[in-house]
LOBAMI-735251 format. One line per field, with one value per residue (C-alpha): residue number from 1; residue in three letters; x, y, z. Coordinates in pm, 1 decimal, decimal comma, always signed. Example, Ala and Ser with C-alpha at 12.3 -4.5 7.8 and 13.67 -1.06 7.14 Angstrom:
n	[1 2]
res	[ALA SER]
c1	[+1230,0 +1367,0]
c2	[-450,0 -106,0]
c3	[+780,0 +714,0]
This chain:
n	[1 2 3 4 5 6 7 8 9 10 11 12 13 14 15 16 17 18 19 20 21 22 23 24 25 26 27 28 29 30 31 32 33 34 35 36 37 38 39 40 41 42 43 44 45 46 47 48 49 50 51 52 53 54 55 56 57 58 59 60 61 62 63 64 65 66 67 68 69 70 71 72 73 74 75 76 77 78 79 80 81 82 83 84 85 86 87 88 89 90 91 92 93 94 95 96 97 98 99 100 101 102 103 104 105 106 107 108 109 110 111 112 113 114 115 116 117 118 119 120 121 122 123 124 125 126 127 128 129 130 131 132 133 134 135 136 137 138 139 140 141 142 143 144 145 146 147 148 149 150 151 152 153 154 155 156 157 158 159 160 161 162 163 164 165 166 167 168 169 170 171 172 173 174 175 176 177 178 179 180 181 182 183 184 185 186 187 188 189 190 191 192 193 194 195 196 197 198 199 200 201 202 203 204 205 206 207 208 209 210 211 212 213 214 215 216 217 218 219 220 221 222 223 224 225 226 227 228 229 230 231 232 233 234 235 236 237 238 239 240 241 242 243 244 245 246 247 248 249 250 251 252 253 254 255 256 257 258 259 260 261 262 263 264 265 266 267 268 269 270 271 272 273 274 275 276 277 278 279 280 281 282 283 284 285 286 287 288 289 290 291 292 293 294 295 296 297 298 299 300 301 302 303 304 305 306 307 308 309 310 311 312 313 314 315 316 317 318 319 320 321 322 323 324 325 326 327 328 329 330 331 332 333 334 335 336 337 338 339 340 341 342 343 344 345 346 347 348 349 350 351 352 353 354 355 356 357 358 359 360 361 362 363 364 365 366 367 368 369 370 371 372 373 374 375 376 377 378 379 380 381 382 383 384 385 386 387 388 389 390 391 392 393 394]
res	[UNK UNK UNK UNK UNK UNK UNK UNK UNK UNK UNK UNK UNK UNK UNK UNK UNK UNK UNK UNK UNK UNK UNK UNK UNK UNK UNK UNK UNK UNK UNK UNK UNK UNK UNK UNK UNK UNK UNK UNK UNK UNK UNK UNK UNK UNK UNK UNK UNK UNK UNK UNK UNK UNK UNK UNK UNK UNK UNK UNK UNK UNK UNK UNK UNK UNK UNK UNK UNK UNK UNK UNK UNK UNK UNK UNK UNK UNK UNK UNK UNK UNK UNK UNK UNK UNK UNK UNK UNK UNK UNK UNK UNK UNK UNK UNK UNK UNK UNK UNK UNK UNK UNK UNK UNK UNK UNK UNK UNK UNK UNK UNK UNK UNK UNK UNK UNK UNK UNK UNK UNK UNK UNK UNK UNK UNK UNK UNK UNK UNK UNK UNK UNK UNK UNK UNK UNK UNK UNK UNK UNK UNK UNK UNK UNK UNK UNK UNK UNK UNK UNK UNK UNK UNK UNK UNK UNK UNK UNK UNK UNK UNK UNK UNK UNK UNK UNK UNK UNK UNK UNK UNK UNK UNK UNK UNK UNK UNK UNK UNK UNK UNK UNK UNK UNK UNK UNK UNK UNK UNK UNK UNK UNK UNK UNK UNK UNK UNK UNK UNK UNK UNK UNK UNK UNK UNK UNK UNK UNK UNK UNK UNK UNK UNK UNK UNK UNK UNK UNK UNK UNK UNK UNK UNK UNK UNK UNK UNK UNK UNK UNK UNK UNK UNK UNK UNK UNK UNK UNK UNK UNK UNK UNK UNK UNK UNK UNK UNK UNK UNK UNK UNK UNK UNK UNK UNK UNK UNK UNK UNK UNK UNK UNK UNK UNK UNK UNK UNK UNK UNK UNK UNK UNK UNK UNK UNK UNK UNK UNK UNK UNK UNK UNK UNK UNK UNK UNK UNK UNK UNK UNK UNK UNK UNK UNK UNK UNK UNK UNK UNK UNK UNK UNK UNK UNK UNK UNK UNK UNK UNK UNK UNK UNK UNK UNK UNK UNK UNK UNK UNK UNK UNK UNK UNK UNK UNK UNK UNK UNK UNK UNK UNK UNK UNK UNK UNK UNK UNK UNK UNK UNK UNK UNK UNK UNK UNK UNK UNK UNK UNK UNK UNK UNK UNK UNK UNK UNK UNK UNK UNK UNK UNK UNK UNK UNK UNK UNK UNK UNK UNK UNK UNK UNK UNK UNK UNK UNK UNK UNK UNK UNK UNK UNK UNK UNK UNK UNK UNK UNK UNK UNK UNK UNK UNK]
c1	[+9577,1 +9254,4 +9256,6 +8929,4 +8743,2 +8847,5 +8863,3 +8602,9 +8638,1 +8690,6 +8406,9 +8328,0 +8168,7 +8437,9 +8692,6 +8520,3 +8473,4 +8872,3 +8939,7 +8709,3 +8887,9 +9233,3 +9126,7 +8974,3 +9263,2 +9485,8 +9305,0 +9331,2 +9703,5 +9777,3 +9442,5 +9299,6 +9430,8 +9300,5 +9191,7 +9488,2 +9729,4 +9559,3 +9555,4 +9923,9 +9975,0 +9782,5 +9814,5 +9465,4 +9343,3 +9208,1 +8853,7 +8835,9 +8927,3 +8647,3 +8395,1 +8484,1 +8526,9 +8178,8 +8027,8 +8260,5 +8081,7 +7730,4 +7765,4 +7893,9 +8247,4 +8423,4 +8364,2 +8516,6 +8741,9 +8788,8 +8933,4 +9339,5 +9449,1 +9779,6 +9986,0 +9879,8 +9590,3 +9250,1 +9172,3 +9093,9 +8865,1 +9014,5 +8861,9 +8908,6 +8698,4 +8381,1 +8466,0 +8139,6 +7996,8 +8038,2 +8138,3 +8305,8 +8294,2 +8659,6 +8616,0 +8887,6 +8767,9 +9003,1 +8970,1 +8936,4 +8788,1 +8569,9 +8656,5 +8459,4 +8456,8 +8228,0 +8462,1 +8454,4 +8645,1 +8882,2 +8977,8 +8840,3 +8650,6 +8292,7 +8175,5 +8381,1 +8310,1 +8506,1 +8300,7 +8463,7 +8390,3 +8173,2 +8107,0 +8141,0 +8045,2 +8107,0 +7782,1 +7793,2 +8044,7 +7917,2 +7565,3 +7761,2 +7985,3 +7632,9 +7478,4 +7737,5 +7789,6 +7393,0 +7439,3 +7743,6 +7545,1 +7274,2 +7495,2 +7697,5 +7366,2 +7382,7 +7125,8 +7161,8 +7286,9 +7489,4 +7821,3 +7980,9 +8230,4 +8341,0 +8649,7 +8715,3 +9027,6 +9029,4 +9364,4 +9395,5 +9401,2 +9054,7 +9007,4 +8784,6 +8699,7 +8537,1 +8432,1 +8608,8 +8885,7 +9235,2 +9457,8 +9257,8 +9258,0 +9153,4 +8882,9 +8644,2 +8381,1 +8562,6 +8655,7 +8290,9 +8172,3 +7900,0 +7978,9 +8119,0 +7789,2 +7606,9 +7786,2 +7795,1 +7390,6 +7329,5 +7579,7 +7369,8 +7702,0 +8026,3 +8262,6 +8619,2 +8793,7 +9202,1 +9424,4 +9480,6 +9830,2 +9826,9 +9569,2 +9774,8 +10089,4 +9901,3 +9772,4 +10092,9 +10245,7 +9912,5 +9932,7 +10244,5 +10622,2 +10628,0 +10561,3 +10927,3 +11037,1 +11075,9 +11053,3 +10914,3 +10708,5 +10448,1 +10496,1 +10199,6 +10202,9 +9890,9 +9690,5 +9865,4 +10167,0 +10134,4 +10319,4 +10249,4 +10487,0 +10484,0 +10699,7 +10704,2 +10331,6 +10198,7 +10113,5 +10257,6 +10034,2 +10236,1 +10096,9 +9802,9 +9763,9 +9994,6 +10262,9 +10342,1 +10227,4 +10539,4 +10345,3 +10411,9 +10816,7 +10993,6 +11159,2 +11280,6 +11389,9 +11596,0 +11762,8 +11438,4 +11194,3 +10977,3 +10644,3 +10377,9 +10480,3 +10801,9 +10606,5 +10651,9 +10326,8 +10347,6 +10680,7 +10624,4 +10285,1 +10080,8 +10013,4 +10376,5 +10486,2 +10206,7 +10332,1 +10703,7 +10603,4 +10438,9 +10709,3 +10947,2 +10761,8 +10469,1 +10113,7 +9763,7 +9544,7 +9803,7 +9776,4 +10050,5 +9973,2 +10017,2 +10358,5 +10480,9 +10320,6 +10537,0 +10854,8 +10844,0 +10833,2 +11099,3 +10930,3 +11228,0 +11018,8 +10850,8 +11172,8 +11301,6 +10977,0 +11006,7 +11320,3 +11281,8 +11007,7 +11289,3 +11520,2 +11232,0 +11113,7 +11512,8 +11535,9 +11240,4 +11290,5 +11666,9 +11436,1 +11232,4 +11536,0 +11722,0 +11416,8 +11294,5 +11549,1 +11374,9 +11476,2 +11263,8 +11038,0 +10785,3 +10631,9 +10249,9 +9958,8 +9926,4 +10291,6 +10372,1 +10221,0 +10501,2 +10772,0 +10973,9 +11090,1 +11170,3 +11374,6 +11663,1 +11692,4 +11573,1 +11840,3 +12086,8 +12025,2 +11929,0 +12335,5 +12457,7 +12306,4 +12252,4 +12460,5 +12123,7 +11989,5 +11715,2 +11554,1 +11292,9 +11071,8 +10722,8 +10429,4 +10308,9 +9969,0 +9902,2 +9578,5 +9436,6 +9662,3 +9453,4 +9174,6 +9325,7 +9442,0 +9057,2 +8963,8 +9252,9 +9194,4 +8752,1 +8810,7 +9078,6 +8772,2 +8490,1 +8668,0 +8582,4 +8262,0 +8163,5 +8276,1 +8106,2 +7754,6 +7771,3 +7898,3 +7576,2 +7362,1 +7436,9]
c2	[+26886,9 +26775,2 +26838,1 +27039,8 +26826,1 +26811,8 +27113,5 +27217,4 +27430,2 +27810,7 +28048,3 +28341,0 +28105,2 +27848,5 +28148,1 +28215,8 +27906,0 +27856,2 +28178,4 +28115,7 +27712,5 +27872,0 +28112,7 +27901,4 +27637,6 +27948,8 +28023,0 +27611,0 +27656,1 +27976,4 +28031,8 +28394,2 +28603,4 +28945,1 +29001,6 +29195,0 +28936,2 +28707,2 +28922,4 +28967,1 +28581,1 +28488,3 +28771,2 +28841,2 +29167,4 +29315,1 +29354,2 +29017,4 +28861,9 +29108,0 +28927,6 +28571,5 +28582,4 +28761,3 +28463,9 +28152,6 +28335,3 +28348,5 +27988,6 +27902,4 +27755,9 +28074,8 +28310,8 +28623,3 +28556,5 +28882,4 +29171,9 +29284,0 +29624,1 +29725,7 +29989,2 +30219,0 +30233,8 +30056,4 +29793,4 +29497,3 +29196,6 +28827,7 +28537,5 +28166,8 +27834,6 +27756,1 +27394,3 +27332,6 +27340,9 +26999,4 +26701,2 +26321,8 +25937,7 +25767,2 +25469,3 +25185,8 +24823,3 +24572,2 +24195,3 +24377,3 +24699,9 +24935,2 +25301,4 +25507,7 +25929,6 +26241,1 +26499,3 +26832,7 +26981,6 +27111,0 +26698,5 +26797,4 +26521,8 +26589,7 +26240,9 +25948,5 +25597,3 +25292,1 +24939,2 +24570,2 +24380,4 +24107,0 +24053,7 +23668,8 +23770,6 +24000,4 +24095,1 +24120,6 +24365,7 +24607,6 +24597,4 +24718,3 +24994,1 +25113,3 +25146,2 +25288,6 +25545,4 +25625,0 +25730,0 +25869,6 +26121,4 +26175,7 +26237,9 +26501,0 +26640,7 +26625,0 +26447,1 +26153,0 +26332,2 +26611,2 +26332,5 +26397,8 +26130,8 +25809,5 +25690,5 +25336,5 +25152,6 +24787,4 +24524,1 +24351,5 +24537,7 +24672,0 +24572,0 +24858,9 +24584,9 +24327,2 +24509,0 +24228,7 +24313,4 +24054,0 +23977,0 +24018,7 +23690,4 +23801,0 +23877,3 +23564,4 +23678,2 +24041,0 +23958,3 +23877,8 +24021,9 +24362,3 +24386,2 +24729,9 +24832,5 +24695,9 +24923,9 +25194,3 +25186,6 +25167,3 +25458,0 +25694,0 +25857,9 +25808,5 +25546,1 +25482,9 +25138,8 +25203,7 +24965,3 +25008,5 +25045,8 +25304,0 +25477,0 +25507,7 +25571,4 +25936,6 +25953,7 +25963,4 +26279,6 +26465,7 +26481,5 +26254,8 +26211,0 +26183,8 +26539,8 +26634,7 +26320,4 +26312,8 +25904,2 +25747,1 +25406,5 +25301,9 +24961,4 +24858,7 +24554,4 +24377,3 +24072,2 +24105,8 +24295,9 +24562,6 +24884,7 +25224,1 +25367,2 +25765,5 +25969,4 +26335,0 +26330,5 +26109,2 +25726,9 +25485,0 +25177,4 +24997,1 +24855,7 +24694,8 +24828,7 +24565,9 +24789,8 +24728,1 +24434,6 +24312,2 +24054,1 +23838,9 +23871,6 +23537,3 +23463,5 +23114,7 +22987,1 +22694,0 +22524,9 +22493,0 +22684,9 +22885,4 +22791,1 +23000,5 +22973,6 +23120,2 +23440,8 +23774,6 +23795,5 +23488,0 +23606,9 +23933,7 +24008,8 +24003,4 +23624,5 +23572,2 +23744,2 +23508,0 +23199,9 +23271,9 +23322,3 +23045,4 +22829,9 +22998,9 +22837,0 +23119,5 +22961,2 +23061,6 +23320,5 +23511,2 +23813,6 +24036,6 +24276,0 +24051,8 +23981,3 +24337,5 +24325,4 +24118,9 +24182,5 +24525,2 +24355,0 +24121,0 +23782,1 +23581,2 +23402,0 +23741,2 +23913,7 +23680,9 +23678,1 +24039,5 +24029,6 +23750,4 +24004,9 +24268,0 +24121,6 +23988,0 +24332,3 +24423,6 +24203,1 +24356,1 +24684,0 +24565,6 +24376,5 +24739,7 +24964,7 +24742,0 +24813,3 +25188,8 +25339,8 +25554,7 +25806,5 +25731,6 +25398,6 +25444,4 +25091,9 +25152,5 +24871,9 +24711,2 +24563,3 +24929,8 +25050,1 +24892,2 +24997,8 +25104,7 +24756,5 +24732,5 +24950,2 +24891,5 +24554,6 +24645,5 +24895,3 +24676,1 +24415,9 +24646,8 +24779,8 +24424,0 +24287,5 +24607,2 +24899,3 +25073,2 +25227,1 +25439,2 +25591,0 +25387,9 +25563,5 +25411,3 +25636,4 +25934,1 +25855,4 +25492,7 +25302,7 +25641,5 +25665,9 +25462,7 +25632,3 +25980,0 +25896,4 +25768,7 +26131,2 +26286,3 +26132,3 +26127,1 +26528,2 +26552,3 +26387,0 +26559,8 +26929,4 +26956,2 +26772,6 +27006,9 +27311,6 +27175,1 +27166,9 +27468,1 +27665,7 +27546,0 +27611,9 +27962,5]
c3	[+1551,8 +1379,3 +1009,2 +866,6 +570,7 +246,4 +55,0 -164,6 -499,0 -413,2 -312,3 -68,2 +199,5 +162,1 +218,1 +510,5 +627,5 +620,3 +764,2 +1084,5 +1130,1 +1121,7 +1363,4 +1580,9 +1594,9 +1621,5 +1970,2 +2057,9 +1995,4 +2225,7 +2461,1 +2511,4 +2267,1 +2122,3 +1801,8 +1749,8 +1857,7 +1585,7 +1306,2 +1354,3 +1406,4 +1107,3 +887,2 +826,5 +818,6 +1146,8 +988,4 +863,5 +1212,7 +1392,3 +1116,8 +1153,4 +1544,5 +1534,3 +1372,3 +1533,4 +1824,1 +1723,8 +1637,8 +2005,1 +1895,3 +2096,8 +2333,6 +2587,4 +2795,6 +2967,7 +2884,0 +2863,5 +2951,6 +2778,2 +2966,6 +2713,1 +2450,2 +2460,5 +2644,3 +2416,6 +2438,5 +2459,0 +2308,5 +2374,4 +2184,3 +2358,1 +2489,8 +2555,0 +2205,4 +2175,3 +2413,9 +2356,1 +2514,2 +2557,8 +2617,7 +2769,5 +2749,4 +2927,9 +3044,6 +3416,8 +3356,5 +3159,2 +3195,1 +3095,4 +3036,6 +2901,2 +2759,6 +2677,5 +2310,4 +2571,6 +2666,1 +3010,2 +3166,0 +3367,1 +3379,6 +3455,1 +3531,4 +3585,8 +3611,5 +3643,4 +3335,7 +3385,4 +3056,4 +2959,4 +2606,7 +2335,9 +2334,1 +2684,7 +2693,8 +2437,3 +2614,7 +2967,2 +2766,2 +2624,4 +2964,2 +3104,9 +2851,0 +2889,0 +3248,3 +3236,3 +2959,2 +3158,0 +3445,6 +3254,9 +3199,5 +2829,0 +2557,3 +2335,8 +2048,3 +2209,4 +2211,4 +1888,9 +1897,7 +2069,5 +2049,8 +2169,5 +2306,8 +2299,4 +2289,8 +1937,3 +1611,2 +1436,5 +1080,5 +938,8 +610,2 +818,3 +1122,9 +1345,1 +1577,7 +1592,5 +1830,8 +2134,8 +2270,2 +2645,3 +2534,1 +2438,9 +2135,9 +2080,9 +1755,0 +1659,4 +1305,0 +1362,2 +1747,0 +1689,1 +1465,8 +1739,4 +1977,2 +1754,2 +1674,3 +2059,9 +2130,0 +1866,0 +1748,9 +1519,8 +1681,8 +1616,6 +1751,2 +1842,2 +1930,1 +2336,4 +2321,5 +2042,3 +2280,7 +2569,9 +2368,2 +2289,9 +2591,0 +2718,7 +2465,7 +2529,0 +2907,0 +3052,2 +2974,2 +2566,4 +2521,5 +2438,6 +2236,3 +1933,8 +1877,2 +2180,9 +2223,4 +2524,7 +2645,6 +2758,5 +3005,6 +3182,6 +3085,6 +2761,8 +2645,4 +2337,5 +2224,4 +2067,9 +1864,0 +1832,4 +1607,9 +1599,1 +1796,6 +1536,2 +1610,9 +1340,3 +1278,1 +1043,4 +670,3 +800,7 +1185,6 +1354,0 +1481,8 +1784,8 +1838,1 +2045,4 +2220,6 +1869,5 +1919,8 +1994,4 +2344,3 +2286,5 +2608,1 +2439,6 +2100,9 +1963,4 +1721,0 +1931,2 +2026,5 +2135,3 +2459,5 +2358,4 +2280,8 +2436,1 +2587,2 +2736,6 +2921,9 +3009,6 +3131,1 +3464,0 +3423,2 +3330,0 +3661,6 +3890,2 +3716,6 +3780,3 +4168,8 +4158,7 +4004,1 +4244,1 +4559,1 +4625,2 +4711,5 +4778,4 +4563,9 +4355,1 +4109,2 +3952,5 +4226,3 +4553,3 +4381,8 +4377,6 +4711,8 +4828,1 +4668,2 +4837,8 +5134,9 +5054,2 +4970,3 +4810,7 +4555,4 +4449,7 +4456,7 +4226,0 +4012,1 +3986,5 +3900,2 +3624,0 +3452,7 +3480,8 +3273,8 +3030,0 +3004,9 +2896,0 +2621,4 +2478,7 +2465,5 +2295,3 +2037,5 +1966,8 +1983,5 +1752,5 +1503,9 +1563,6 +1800,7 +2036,0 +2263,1 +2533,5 +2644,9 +2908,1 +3103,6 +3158,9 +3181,6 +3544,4 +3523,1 +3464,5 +3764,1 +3972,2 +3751,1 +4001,1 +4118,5 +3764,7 +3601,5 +3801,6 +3671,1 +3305,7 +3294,8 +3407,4 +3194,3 +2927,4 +2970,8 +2910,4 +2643,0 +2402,8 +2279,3 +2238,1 +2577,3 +2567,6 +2850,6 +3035,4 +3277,4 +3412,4 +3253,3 +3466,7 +3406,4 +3530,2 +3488,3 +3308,9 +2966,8 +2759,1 +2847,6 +2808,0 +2467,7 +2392,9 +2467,4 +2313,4 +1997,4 +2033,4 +2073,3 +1743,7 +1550,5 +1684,9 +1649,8 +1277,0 +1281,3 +1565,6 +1373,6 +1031,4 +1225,7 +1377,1 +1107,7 +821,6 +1122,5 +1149,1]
């Protein structure tokens, strides 16, 4: 839930002011409700909720929702937030793909867009995601300023001090100093860099299978290989914004100190899975797809290529669960997308070489979590800006 702003020294508008955001979440929380129902459920008195709803409405945060009529007494009027009073870009930037989405407050998407990247630059990147967004606004039939918030997700880890983002070495120029002003000047609104991972790890409570865990991390597998750790609905970043960064962990294939090659990343992602094929005997044009392609149609070499990332996968999540001990671990990214040839082997393997065996399902929303969570979290942000503006207008 979005916090409201920092509390100011008591007076009757700030009173009111608190009175209307607690109703207003109140009616996020539970959906059309009387005023009845939320006096009792907040414990304001019935005249005070009949004043505040009267002005959250004439400032367009809520509005009727119909009308209930009890088996006895008078029928009363239900009220529900407005999601249109303000609206939200999520934005997903991978080595493959922008994605691209116009929100409602409600997280409900009316534009959507999803355009290869191209983009041999930094530069060249940002100037696409600005484009894009620029239709997709105009498509939504909205103006310039009417997106409150944008909320980007990008691999690497955003420093906030230097404007730079690290780690995201798929990306050549990302981590370039001002890109994200750049982008943030030519989007005309507040913008908010997350780490992809983290994204998708909240996409994934909001709308897919994390809803009812209590500890549960994302394991987010493609070009690269990242995490997002979520505790009690909450995403924990670590001292400095790392965690999760699982692509760092050592897989030492031998005696020897690891090298980067030893890394994670370089073992379990969609390049590891083409080079195994291809050192198993598989020729021509190959990507991580055509290899799950093929191993579901029984290709040895891909078999045993999916098989190797399997058990690679395993020892990972033993690494994690040694640290954090989740309940639940759910395999997204494009690797993730053909989970299903997985987890066999990952639980297998998983069983012999850990005492700690948490439930691994593939994520329930595919190529769309870190997107979703871009939304999710645009939409937590833009909630009490949208409420602050409205509110002083009225």
């Amino acid at each position: 839930m979005a916090e409201h702003p920092a509390e100011q020294p008591w007076n009757r508008q700030r009173l009111r002011s608190n009175n209307e955001w607690l109703l207003l979440e109140r009616l996020r929380a539970i959906g059309p409700v009387s005023r009845a129902q939320l006096a009792r459920d907040t414990g304001l008195s019935k005249p005070t909720v009949s004043a505040a709803l009267a002005a959250l409405e004439q400032a367009g945060l809520v509005r009727e929702a119909g009308t209930l009529a009890p088996d006895r007494g008078r029928t009363a009027l239900l009220y529900e937030p407005d999601p249109t009073a303000g609206h939200v870009l999520g934005i997903d930037i991978g080595r493959a793909w922008l994605r691209l989405a116009v929100a409602d407050l409600a997280g409900a998407v009316i534009a959507r867009a999803d355009v290869p990247n191209r983009g041999r630059t930094g530069a060249a990147v940002a100037r696409t995601v600005v484009e894009t967004a620029e239709r997709l606004t105009a498509e939504a039939g909205l103006g310039r300023g009417d997106i409150v918030h944008a909320a980007v997700g990008t691999p690497g880890v955003f420093d906030s001090d230097s404007g730079r983002v690290r780690y995201a070495g798929n990306l050549p120029g990302w981590g370039r100093p001002g890109l994200f002003a750049d982008m943030r000047a030519g989007l005309g609104t507040a913008l908010s860099v997350h780490n992809d991972a983290n994204l998708a790890a909240l996409g994934e409570y909001a709308e897919g299978r994390g809803a009812d865990s209590r500890l549960f991390v994302y394991v987010l597998i493609g070009t690269g290989l990242g995490m997002g750790i979520v505790v009690d609905g909450e995403l924990f970043r670590g001292a400095g914004g790392a965690a999760g960064e699982i692509g760092f962990l050592p897989l030492p294939s031998g005696p020897t100190a690891a090298s980067p090659a030893d890394l994670a990343e370089a073992a379990v992602s969609g390049d590891a899975v083409v080079q195994a094929a291809r050192d198993l005997g598989m020729t021509g044009p190959l990507n991580a797809k055509k290899v799950f392609e093929a191993a579901r149609r029984g290709h040895p070499a891909a078999v045993s290529a999916v098989r190797q990332e399997g058990e690679r996968v395993a020892h990972v999540v033993a690494a994690v669960s040694a640290v954090i001990d989740p309940d639940l671990v759910v395999l997204g990214g494009g690797v993730g997308h053909s989970a299903d040839l997985l987890l066999d082997t990952v639980r297998q393997t998983l069983h012999r070489i850990s005492p700690l065996r948490p439930e691994v399902v593939p994520s329930a929303l595919g190529e769309d979590a870190v997107l979703l969570g871009a939304i999710t979290t645009a939409v937590r942000s833009a909630r009490p800006l949208v409420f602050d503006r409205r509110t002083t207008e009225s």
